[in-house]
ROVEXVEX-445338 format. One line per 5 residues: number of its first residue (from 1); their letters; for each residue x, z, y of N, C-alpha, C. Coordinates in steps of 0.05 Angstrom, whole numbers, plus 5000, padded with zeros to 4 digits. Each point is the difference from the previous one (the first is absolute). Example, Ala and Ser with C-alpha at 12.3 -4.5 7.8 and 13.67 -1.06 7.14 Angstrom:
2
1> AS> 5264:5156:4886:4982:5000:5024:5018:5000:5024 ~ 4993:4986:5021:5016:5001:5024:4985:5014:5022
***
This chain:
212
1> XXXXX> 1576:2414:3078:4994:5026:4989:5001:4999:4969 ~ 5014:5017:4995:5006:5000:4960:4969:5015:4991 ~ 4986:4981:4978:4977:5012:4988:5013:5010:4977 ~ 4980:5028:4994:5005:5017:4980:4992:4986:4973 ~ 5013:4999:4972:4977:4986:4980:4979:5022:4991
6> XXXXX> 4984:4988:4994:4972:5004:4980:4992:4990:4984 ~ 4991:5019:4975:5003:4991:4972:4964:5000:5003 ~ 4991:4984:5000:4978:5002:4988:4984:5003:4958 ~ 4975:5014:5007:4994:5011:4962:4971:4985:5004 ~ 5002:4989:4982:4983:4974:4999:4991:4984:5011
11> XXXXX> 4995:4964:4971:5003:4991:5017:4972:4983:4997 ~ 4978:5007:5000:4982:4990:4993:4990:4983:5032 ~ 4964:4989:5004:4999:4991:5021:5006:5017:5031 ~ 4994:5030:4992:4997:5015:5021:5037:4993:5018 ~ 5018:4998:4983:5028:5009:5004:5012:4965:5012
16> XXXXX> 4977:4981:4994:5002:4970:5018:4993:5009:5029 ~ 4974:5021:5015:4994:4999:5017:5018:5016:5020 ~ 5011:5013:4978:5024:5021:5020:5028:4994:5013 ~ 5003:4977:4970:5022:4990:5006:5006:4989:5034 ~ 4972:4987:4997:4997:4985:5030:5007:5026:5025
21> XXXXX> 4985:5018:4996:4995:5021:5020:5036:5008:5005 ~ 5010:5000:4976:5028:5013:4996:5016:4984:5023 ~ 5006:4974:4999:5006:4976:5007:5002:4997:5030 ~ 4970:4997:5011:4995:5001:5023:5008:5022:5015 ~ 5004:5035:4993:5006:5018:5015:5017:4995:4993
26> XXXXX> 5030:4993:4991:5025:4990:5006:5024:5038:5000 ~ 4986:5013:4996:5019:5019:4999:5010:5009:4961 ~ 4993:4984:4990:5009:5006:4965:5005:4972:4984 ~ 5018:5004:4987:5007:4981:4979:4987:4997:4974 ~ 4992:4988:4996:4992:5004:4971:5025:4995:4975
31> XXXXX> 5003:5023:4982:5026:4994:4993:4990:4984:4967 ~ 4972:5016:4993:4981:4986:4974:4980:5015:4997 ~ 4989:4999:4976:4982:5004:4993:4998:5010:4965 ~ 4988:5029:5007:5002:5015:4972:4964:4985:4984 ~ 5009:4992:4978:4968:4983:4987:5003:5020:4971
36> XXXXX> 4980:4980:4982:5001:4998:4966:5031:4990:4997 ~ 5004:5020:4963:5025:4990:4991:4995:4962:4997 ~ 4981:4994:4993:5008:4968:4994:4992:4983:5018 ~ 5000:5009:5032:5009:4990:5023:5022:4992:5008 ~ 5016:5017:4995:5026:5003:5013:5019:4968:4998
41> XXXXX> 5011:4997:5033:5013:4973:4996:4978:4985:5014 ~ 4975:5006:5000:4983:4979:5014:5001:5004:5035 ~ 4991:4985:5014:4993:5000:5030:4973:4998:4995 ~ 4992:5021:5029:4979:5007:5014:5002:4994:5023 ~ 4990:4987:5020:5007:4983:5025:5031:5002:5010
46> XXXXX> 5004:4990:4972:5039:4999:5015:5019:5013:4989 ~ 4982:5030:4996:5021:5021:4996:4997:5011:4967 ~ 5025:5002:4986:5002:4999:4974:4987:5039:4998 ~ 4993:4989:4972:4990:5027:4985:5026:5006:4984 ~ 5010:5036:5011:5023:5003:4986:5006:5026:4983
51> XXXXX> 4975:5007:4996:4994:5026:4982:4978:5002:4993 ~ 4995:5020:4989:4984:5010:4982:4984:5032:5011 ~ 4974:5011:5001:4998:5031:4998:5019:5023:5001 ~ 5006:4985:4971:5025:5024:4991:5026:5007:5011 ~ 5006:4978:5009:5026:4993:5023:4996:5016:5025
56> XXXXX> 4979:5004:5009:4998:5012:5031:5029:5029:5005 ~ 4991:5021:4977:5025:5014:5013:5024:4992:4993 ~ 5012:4981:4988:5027:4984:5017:4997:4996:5025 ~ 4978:4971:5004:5007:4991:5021:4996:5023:5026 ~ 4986:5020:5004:4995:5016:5012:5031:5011:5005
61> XXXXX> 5018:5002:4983:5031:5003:5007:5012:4991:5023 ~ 4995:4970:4989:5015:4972:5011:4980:4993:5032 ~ 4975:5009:4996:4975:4984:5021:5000:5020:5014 ~ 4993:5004:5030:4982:5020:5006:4972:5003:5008 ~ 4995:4978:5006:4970:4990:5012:4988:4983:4980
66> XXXXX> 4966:5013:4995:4989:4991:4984:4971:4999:5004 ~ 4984:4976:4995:4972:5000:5006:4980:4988:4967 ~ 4982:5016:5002:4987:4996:4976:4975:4971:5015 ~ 4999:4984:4977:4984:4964:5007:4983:4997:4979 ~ 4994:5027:4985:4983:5009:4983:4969:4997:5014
71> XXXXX> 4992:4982:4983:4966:4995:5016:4981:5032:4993 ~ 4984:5000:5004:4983:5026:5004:4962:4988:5007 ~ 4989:5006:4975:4969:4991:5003:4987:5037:4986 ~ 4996:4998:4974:4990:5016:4990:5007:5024:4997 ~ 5027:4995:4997:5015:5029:4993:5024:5000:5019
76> XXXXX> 5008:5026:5015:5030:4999:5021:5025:5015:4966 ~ 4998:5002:4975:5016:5006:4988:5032:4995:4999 ~ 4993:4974:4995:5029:4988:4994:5022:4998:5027 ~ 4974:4999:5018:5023:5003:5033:5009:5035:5002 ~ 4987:5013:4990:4994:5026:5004:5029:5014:4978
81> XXXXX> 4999:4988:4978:5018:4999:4979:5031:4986:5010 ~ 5003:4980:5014:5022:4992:5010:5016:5012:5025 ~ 4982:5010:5013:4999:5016:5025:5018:5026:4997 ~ 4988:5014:4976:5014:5023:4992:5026:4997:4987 ~ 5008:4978:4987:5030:4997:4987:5013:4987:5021
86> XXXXX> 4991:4989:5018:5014:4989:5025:5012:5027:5019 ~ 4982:5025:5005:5007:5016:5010:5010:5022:4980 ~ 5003:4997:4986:5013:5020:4977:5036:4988:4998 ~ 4998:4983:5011:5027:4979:4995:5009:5004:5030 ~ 4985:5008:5025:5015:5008:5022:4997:4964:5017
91> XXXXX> 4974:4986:4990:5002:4972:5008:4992:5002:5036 ~ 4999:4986:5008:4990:4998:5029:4969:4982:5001 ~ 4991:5004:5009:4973:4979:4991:4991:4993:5041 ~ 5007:4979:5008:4997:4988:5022:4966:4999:5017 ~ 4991:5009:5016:4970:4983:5017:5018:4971:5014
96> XXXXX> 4974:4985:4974:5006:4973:5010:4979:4993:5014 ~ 5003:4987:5027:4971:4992:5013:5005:4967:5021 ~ 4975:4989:4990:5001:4977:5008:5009:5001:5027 ~ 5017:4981:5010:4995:4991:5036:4977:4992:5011 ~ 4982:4981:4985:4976:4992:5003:4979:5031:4997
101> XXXXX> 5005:5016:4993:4984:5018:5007:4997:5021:5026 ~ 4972:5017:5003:5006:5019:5022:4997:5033:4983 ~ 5027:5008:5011:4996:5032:5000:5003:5013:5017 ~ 4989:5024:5001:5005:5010:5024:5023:5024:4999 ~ 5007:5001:5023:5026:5023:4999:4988:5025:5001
106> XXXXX> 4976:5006:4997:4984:5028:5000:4997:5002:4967 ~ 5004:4986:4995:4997:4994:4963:5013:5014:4980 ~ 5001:5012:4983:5023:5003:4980:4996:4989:4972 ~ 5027:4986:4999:5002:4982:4963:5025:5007:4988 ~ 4988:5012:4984:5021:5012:4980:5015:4987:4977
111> XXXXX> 5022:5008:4989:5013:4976:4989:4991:4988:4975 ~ 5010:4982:4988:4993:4982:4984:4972:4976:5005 ~ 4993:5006:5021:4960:4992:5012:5019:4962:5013 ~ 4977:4987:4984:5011:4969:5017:4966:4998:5014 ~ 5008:4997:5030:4975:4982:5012:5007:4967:5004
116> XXXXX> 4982:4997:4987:5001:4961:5004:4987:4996:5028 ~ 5002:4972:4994:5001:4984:5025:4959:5004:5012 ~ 5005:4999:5032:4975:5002:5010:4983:5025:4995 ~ 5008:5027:4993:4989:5028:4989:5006:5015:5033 ~ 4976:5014:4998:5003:5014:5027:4994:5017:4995
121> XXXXX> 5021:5033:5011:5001:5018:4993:5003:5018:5023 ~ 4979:5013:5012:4987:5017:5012:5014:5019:5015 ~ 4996:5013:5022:5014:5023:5008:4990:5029:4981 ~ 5024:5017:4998:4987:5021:4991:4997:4992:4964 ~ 5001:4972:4987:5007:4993:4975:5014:5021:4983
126> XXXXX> 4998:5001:4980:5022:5011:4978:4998:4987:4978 ~ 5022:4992:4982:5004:4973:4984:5021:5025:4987 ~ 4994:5012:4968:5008:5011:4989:5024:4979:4979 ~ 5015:5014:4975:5022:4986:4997:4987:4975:4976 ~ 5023:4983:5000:4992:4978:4974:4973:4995:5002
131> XXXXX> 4990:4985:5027:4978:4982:5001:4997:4971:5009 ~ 4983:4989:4995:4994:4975:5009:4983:5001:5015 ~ 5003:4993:5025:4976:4987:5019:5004:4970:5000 ~ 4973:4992:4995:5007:4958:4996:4987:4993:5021 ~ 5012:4984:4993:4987:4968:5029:4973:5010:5007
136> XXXXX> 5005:5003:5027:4980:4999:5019:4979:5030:5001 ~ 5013:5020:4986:4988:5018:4997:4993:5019:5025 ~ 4989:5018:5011:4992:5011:5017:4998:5026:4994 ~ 5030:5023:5017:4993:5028:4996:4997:5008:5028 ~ 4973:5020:5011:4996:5003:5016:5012:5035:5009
141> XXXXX> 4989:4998:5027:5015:5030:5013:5001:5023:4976 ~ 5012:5011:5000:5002:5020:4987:4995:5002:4968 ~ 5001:4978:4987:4994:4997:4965:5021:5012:4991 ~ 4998:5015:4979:5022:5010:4984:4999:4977:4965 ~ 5014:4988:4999:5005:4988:4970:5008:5015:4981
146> XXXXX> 5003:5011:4980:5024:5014:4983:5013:4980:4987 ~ 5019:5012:4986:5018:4991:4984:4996:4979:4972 ~ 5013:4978:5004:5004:4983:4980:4965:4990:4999 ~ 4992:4982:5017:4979:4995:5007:5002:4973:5002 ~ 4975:4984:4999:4997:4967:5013:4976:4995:5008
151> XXXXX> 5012:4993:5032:4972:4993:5004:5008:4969:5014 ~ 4971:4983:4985:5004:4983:4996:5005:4980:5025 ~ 4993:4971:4990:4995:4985:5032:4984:5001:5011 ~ 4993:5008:5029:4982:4989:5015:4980:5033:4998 ~ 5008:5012:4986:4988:5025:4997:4999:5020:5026
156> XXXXX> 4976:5014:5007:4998:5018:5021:4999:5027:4995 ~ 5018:5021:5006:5000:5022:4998:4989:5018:5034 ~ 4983:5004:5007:4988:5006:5027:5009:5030:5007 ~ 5001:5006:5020:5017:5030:5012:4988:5017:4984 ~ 5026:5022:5001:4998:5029:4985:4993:4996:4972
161> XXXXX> 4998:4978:4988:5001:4997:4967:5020:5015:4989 ~ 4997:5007:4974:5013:5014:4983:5003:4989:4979 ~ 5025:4974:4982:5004:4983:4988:5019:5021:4980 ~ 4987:5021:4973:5021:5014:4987:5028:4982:4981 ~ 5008:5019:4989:5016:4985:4988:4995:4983:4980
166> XXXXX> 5018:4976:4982:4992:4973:4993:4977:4994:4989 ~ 4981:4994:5027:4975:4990:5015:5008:4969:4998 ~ 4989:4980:4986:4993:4973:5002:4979:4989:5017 ~ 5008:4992:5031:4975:4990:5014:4994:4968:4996 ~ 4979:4984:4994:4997:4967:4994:5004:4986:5031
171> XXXXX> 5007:4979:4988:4991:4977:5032:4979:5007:5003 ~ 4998:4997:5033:4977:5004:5015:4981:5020:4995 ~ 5009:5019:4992:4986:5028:4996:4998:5013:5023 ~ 4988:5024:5005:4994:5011:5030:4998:5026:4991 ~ 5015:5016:5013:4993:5031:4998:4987:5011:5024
176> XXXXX> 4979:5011:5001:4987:5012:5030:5011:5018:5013 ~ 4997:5002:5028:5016:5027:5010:5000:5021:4992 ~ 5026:5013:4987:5004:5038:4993:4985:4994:4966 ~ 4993:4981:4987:5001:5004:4971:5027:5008:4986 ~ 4999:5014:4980:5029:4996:4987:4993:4999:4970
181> XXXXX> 5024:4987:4991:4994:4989:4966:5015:5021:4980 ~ 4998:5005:4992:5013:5012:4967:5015:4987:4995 ~ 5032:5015:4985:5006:4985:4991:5005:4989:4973 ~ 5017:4979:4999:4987:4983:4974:4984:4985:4996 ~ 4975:4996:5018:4976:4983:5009:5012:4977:5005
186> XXXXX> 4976:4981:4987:5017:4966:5008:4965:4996:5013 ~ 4994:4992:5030:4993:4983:5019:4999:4964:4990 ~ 4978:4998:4997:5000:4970:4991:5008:4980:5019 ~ 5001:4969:5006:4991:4979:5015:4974:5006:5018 ~ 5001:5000:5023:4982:5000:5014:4985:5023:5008
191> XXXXX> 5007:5026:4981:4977:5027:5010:5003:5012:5020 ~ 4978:5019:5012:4988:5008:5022:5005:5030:4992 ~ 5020:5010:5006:4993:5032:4989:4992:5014:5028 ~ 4987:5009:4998:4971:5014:5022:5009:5028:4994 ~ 5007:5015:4984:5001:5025:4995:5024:5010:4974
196> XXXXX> 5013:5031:5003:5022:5008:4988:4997:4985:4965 ~ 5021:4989:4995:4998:5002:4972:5014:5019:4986 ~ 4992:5023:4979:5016:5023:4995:5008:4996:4973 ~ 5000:4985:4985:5004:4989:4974:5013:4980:4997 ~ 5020:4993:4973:5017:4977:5003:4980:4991:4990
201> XXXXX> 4999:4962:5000:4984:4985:4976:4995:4972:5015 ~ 4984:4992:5001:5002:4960:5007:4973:5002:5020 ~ 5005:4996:5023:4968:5000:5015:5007:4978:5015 ~ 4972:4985:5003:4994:4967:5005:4987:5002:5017 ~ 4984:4987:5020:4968:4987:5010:5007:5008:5024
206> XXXXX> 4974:5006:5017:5001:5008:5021:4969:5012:5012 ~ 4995:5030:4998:5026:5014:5003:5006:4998:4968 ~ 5028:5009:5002:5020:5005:4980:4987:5012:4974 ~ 5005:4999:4980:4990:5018:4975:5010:4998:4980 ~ 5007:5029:4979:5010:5002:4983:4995:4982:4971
211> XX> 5017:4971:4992:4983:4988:4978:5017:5020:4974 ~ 5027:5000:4996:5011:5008:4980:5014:5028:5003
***
């Protein structure tokens, strides 16, 4: 079977873990990798860095498939920012999803969204565009994610959640059944959110609470 290439846009650690993911589902090539100007010419597990930002609508000419390896903690900007000149350019942006993972075919994942390896994703799911679900994460029946989102590893999103748009959830965080977050809200390491958060801002502990 002929794989399609894919240009991956950055290439920091997040765009090491994908690589793998890329790899193992066996349906895309990686043709490189868009970094910093004074990258270029280097390898990232293998595969050379062969542009720049600014380059994207060329290669968007020449490429058609493209996935952003843009990590995502505090802010979904810069994915959010690439996203739009990718589709302003007519780019294609792929759902990449681990083999090692479960989804369900009651599910829907919209494009640009990579699920990594071991993430289980719910009947009745919705996985909005340009997100990350990481290792080992858990979306249950009926969660809606929005757009350009990460939720982390090992992280629990529990039925009928409402995950708005770029929503940062931490490892091992827990959302309770039918809460839903604001978006822009970054979810720390480990919190307990027990109830709606309607405000962006940084909430920790357990239950959950607004520190910043």
């Amino acid at each position: 079977m002929k794989k399609n290439n894919l240009i991956l846009i950055g290439g920091g650690g997040h765009c090491i873990s994908c690589i793998d993911v890329i790899e193992s589902q066996k349906h895309y090539k990686i043709a490189g990798i868009i970094d910093l100007p004074e990258k270029l010419h280097s390898e990232i597990s293998g595969y050379k860095i062969i542009a720049s930002d600014h380059d994207i609508p060329q290669l968007a000419g020449k490429y058609s498939y493209f996935l952003i390896t843009i990590g995502q903690i505090k802010s979904p900007q810069k994915r959010l920012d690439i996203f739009k000149i990718l589709k302003d350019n007519a780019a294609e942006l792929p759902v990449i999803i681990s083999p090692h993972a479960v989804v369900s075919e009651r599910s829907v994942i919209k494009e640009g969204t990579i699920i990594m390896a071991k993430a289980f994703i719910n009947s009745g799911a919705e996985i909005n565009e340009n997100t990350i679900i990481n290792t080992g994460a858990l979306i249950e029946h009926g969660a809606r994610i929005g757009a350009h989102c990460h939720i982390s590893t090992s992280a629990v999103i529990n039925g009928d959640c409402v995950v708005e748009d770029g929503v940062f959830i931490g490892s091992n965080a827990v959302l309770c059944h039918g809460v839903s977050i604001k978006s822009l809200a970054v979810i720390g390491a480990g919190a307990v959110v027990t109830r709606n958060i309607r405000e962006p801002g940084i909430y920790t502990g357990n239950p959950a609470r607004r520190i910043i």
